[in-house]
Backbone atoms as SQL, in Angstrom:
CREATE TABLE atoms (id INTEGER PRIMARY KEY, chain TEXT, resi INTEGER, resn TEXT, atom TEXT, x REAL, y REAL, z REAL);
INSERT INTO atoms VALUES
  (1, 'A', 1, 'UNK', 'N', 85.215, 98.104, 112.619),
  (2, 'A', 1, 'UNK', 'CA', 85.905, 97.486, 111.513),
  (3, 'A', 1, 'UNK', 'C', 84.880, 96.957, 110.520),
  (4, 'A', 2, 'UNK', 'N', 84.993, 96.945, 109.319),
  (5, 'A', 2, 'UNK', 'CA', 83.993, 97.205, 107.725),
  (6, 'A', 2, 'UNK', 'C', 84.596, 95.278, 107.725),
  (7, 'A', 3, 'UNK', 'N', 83.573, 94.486, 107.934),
  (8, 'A', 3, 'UNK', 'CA', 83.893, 93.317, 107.764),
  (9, 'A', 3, 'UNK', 'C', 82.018, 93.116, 106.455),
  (10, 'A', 4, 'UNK', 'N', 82.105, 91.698, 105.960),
  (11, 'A', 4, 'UNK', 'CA', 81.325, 91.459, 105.582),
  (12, 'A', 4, 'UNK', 'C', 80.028, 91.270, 105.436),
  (13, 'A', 5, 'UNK', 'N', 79.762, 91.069, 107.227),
  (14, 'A', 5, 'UNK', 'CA', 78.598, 91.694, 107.368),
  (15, 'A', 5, 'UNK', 'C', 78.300, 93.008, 107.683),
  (16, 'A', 6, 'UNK', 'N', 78.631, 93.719, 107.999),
  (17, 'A', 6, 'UNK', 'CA', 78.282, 95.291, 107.716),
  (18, 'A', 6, 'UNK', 'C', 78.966, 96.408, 106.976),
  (19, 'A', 7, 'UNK', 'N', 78.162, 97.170, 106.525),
  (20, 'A', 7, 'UNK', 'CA', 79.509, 98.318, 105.703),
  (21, 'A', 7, 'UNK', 'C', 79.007, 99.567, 106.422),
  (22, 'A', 8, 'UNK', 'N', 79.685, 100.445, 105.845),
  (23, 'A', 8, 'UNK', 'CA', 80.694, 101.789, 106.559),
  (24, 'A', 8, 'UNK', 'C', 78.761, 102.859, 106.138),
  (25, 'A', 9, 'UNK', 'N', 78.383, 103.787, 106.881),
  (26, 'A', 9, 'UNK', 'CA', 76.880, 104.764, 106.304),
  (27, 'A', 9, 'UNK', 'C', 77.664, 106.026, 105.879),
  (28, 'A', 10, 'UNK', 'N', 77.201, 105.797, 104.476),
  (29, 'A', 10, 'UNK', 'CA', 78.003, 106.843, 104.028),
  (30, 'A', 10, 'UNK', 'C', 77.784, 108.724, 104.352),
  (31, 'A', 11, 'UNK', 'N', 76.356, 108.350, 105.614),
  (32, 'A', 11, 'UNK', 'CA', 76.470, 109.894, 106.428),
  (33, 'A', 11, 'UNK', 'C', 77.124, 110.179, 107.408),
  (34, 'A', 12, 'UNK', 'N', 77.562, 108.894, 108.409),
  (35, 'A', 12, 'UNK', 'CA', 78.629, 109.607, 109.564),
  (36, 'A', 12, 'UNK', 'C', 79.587, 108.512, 109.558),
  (37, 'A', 13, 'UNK', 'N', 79.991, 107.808, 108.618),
  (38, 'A', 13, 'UNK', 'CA', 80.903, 106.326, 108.771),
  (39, 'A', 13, 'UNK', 'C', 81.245, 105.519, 109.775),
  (40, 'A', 14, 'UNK', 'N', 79.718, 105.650, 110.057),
  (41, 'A', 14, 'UNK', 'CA', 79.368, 104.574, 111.902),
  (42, 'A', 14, 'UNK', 'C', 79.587, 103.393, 110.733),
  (43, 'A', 15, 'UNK', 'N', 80.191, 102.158, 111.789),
  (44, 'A', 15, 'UNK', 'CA', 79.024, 100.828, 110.925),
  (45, 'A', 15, 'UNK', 'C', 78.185, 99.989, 111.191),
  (46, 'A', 16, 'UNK', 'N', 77.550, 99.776, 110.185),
  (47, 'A', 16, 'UNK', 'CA', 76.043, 99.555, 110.556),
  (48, 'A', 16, 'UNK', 'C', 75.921, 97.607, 109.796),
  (49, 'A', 17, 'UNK', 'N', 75.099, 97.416, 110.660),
  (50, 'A', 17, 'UNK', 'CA', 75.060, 95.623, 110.360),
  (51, 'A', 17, 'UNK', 'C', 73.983, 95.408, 108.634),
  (52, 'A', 18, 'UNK', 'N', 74.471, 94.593, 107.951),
  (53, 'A', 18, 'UNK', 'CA', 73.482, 94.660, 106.861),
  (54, 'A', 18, 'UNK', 'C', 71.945, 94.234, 107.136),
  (55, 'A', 19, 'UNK', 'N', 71.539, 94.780, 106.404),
  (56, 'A', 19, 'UNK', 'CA', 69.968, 94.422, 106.534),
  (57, 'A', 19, 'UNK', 'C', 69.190, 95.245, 107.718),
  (58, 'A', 20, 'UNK', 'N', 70.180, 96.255, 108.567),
  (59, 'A', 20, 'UNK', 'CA', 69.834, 97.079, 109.223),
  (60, 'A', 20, 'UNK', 'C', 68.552, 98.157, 108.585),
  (61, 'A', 21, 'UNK', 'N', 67.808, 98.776, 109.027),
  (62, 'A', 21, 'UNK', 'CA', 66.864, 99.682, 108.680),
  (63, 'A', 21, 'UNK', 'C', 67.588, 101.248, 109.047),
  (64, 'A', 22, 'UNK', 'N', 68.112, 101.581, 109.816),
  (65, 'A', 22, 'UNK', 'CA', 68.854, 102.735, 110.094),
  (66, 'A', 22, 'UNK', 'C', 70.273, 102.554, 110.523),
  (67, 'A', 23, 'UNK', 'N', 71.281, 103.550, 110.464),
  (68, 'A', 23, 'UNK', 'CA', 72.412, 103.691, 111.048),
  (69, 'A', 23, 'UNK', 'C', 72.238, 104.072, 112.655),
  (70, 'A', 24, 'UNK', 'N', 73.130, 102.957, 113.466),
  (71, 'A', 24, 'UNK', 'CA', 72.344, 102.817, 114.747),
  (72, 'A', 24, 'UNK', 'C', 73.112, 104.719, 115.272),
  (73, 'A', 25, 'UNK', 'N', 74.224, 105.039, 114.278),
  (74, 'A', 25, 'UNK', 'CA', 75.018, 106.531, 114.795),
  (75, 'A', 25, 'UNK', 'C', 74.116, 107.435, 114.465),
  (76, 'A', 26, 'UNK', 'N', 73.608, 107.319, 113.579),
  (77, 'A', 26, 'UNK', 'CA', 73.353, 109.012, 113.169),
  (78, 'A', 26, 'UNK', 'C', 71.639, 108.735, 112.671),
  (79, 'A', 27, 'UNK', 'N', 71.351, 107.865, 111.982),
  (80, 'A', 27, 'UNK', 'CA', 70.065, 107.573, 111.903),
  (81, 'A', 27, 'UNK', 'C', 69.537, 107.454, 110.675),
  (82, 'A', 28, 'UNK', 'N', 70.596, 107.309, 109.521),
  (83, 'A', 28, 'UNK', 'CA', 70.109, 107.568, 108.110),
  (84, 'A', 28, 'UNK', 'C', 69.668, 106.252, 107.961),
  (85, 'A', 29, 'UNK', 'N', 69.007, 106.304, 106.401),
  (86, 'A', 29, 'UNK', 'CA', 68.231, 104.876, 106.201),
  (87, 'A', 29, 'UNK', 'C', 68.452, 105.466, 104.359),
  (88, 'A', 30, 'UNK', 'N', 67.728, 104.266, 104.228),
  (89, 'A', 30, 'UNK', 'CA', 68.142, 103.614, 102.300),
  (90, 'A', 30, 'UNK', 'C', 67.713, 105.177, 101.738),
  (91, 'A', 31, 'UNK', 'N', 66.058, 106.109, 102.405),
  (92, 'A', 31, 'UNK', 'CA', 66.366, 107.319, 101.914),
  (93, 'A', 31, 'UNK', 'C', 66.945, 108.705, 101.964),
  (94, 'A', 32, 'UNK', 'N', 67.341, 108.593, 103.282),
  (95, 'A', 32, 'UNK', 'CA', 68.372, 110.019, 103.675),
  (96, 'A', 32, 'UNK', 'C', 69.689, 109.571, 103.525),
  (97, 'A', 33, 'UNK', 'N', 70.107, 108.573, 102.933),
  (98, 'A', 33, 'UNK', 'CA', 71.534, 108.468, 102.893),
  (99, 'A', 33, 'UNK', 'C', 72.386, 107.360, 102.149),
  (100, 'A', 34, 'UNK', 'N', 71.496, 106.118, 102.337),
  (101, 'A', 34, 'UNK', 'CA', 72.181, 104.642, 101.710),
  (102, 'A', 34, 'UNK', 'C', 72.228, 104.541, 100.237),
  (103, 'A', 35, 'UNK', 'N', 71.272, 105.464, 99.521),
  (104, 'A', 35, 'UNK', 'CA', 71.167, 105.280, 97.995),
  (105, 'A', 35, 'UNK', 'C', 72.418, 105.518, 97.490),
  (106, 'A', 36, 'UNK', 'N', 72.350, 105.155, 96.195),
  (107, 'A', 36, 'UNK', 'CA', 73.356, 105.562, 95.326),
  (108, 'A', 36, 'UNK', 'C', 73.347, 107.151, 94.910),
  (109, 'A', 37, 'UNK', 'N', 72.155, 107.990, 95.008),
  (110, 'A', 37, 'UNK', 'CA', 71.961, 109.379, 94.510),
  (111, 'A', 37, 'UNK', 'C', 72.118, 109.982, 95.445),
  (112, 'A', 38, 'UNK', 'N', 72.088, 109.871, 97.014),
  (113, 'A', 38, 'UNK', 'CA', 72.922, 110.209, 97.693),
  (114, 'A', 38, 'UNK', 'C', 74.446, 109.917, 98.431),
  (115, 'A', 39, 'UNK', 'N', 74.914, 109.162, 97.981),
  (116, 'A', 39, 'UNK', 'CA', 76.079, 108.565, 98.235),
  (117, 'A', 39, 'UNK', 'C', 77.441, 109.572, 98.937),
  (118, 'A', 40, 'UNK', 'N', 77.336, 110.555, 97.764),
  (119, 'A', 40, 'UNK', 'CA', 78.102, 111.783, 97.958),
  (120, 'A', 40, 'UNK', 'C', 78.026, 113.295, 98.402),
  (121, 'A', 41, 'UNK', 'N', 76.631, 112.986, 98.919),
  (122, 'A', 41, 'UNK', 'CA', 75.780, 114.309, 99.145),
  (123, 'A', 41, 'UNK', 'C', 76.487, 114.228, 100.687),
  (124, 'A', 42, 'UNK', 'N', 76.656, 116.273, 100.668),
  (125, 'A', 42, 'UNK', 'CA', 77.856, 116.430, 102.044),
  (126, 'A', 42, 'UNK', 'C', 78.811, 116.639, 101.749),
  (127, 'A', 43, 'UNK', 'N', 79.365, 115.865, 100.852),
  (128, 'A', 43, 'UNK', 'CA', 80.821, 116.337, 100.785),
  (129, 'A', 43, 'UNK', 'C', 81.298, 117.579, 99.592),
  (130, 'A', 44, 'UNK', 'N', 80.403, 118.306, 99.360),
  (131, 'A', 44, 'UNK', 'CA', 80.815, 119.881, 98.884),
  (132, 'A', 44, 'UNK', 'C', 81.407, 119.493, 97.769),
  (133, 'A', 45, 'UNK', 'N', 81.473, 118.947, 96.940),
  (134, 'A', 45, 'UNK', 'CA', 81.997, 118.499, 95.738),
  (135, 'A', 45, 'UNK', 'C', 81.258, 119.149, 94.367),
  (136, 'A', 46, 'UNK', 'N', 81.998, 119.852, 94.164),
  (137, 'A', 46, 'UNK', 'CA', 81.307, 121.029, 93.004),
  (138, 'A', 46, 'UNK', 'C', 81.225, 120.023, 91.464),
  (139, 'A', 47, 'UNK', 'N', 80.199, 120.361, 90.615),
  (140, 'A', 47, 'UNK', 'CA', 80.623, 119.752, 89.447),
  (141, 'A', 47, 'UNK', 'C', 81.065, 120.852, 88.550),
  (142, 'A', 48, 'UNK', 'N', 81.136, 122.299, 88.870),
  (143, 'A', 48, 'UNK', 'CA', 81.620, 123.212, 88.022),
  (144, 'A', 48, 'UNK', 'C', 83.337, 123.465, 88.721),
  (145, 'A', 49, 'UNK', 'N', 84.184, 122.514, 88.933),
  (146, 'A', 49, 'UNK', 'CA', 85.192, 122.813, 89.868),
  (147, 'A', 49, 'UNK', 'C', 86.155, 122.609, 88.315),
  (148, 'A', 50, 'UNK', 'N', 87.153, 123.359, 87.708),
  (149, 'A', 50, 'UNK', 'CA', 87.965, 123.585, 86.570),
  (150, 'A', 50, 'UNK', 'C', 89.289, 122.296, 87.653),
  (151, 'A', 51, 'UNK', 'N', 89.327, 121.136, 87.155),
  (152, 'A', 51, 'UNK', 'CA', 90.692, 120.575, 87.367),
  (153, 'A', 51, 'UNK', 'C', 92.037, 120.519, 87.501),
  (154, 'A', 52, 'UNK', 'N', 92.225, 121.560, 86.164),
  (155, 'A', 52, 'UNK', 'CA', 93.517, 122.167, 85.853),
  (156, 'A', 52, 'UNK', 'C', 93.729, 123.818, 86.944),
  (157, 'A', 53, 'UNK', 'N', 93.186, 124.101, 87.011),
  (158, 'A', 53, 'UNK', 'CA', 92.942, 125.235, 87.895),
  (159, 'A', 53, 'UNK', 'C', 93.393, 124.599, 89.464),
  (160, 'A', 54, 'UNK', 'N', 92.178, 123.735, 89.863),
  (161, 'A', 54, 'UNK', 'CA', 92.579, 123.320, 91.185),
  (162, 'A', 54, 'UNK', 'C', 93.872, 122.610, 91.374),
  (163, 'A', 55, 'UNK', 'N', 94.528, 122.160, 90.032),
  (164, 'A', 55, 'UNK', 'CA', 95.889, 121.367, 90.447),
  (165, 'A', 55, 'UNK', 'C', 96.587, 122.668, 90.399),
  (166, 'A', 56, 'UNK', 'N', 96.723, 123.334, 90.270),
  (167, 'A', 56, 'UNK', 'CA', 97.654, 124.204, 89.863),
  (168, 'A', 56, 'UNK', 'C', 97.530, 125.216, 91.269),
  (169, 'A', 57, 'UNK', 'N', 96.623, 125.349, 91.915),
  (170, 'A', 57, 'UNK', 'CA', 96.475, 125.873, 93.237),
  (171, 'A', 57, 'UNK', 'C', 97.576, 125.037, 94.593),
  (172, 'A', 58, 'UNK', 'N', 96.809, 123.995, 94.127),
  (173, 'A', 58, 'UNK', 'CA', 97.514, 122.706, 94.705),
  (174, 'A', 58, 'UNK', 'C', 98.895, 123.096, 94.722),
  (175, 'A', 59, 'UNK', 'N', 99.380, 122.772, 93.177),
  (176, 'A', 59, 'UNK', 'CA', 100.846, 122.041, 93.339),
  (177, 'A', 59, 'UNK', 'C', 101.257, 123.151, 91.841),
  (178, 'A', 60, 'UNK', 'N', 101.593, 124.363, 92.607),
  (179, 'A', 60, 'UNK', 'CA', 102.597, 125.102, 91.450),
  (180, 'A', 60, 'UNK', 'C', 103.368, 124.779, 90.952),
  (181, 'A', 61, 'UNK', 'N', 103.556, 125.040, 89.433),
  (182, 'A', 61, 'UNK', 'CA', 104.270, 124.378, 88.495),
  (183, 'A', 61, 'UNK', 'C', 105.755, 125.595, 88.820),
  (184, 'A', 62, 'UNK', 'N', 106.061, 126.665, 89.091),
  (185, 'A', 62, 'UNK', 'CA', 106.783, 127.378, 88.948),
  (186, 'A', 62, 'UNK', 'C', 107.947, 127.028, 89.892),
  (187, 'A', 63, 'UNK', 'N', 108.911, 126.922, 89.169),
  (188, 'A', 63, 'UNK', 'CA', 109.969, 126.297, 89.992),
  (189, 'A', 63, 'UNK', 'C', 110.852, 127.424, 91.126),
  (190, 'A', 64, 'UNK', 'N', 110.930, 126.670, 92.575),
  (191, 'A', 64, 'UNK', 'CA', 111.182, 127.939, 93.697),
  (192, 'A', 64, 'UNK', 'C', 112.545, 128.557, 92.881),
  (193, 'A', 65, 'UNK', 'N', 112.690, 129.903, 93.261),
  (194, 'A', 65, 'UNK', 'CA', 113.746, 130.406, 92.902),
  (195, 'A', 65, 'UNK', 'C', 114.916, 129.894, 93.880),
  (196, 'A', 66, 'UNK', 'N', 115.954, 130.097, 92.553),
  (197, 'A', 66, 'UNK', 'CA', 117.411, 129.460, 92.970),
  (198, 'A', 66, 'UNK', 'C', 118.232, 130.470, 94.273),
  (199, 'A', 67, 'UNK', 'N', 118.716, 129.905, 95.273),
  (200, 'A', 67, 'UNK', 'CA', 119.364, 130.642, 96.163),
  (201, 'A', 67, 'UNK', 'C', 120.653, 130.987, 95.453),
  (202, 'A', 68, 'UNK', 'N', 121.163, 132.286, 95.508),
  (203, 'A', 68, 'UNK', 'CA', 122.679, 132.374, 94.881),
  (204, 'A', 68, 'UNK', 'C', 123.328, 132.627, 96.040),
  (205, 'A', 69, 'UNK', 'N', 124.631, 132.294, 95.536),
  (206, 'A', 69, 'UNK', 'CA', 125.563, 131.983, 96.379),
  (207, 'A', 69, 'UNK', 'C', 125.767, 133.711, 97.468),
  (208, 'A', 70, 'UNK', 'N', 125.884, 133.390, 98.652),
  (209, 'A', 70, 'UNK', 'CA', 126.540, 134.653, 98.984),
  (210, 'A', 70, 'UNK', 'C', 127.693, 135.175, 98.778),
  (211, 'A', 71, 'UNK', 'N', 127.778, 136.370, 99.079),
  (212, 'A', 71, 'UNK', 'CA', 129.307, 136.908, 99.017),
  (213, 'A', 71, 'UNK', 'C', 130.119, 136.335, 99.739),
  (214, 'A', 72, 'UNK', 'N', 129.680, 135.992, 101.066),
  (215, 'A', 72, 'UNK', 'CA', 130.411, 136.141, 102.424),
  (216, 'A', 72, 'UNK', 'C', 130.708, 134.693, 102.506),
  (217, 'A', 73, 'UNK', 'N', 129.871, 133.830, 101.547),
  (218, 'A', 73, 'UNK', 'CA', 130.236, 132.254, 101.295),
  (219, 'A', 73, 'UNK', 'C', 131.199, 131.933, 100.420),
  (220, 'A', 74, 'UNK', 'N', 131.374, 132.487, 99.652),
  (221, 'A', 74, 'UNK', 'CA', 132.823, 132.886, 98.775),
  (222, 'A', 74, 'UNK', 'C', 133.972, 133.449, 99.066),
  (223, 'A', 75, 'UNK', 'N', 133.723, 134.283, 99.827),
  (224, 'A', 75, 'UNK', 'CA', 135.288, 134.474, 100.852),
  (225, 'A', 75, 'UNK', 'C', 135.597, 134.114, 102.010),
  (226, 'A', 76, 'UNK', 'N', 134.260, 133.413, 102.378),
  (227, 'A', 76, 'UNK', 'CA', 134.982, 131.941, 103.613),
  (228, 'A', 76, 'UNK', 'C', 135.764, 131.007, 102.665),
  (229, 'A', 77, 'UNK', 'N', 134.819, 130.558, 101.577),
  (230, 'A', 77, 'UNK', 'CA', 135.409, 129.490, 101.083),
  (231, 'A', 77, 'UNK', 'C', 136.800, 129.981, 100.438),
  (232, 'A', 78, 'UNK', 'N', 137.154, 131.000, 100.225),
  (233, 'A', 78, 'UNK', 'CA', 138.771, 131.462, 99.504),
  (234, 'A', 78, 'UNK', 'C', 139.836, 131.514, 100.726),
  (235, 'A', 79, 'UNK', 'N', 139.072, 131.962, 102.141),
  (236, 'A', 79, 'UNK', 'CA', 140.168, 132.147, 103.057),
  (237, 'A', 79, 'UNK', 'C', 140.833, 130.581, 103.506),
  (238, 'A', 80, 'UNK', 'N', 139.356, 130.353, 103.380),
  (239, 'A', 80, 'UNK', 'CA', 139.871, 128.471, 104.286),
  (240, 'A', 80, 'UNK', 'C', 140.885, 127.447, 103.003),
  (241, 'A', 81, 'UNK', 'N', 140.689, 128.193, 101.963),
  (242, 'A', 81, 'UNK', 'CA', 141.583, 127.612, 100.716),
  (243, 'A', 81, 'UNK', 'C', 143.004, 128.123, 101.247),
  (244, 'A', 82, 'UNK', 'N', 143.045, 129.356, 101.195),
  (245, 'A', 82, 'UNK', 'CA', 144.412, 129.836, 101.165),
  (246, 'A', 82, 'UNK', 'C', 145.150, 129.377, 102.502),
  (247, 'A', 83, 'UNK', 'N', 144.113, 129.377, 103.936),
  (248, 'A', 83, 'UNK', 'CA', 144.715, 129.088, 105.152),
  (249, 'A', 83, 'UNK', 'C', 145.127, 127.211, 104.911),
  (250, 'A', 84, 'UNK', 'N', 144.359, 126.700, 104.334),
  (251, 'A', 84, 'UNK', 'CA', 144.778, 125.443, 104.462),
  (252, 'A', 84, 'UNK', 'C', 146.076, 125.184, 103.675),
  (253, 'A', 85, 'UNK', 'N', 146.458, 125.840, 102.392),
  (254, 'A', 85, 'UNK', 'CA', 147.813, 126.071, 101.571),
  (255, 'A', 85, 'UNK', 'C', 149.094, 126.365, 102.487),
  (256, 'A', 86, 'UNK', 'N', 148.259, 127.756, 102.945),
  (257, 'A', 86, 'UNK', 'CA', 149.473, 128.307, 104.121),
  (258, 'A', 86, 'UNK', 'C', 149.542, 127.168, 105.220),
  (259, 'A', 87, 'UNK', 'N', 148.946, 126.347, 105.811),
  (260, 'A', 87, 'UNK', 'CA', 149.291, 125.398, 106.388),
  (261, 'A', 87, 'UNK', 'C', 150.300, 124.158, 105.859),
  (262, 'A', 88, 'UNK', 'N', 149.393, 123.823, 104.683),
  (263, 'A', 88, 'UNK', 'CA', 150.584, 122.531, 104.233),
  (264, 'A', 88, 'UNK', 'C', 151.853, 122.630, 103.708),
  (265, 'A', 89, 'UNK', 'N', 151.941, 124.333, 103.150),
  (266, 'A', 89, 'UNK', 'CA', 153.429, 124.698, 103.079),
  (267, 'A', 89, 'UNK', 'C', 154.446, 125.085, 104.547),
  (268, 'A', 90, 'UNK', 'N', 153.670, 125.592, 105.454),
  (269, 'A', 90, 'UNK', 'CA', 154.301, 125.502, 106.184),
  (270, 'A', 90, 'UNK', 'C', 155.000, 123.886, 107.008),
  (271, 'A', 91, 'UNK', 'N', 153.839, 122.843, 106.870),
  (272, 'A', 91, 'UNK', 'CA', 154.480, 121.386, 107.424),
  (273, 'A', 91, 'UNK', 'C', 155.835, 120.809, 105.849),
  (274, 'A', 92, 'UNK', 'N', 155.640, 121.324, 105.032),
  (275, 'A', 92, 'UNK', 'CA', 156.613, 121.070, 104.499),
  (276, 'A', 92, 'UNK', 'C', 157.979, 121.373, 104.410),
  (277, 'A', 93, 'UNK', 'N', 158.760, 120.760, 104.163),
  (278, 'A', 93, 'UNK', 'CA', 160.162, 121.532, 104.695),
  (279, 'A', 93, 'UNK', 'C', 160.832, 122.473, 103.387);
């Protein structure tokens, strides 16, 4: 747990006590890993990556096509109309 005295090494997110000289997990120190110029190094993060491109991979804008109705759902739904008619005329006198 990332409490105040220690924070999270941003090479294997052991945590490490402040004022430590290495990460007691993996072994990085202020130059294989704690700097700010490496901070993000590892995680494959392109700077030529197009945004609009990757959202759009993501989360297609094209809306799913509409299911149409079946046939066979349309003449259930006409029989159970007419059978329920033919029923309530028949309870009527």
């Amino acid at each position: 747990m990332k409490t105040n005295q220690t924070f999270l090494c941003p090479a294997c997110g052991g945590e490490v006590k402040k004022g430590a000289i290495a990460c007691p997990h993996c072994g990085s120190d202020e130059r294989t890993g704690w700097s700010d110029r490496t901070y993000l190094d590892g995680l494959d993060i392109g700077d030529d990556i197009d945004y609009d491109e990757l959202r759009e991979q993501e989360f297609p804008s094209r809306n799913p096509p509409r299911r149409k109705l079946s046939w066979i759902v349309i003449v259930a739904a006409i029989l159970l109309v007419l059978a329920a008619a033919g029923f309530i005329k028949m309870l009527l006198p």
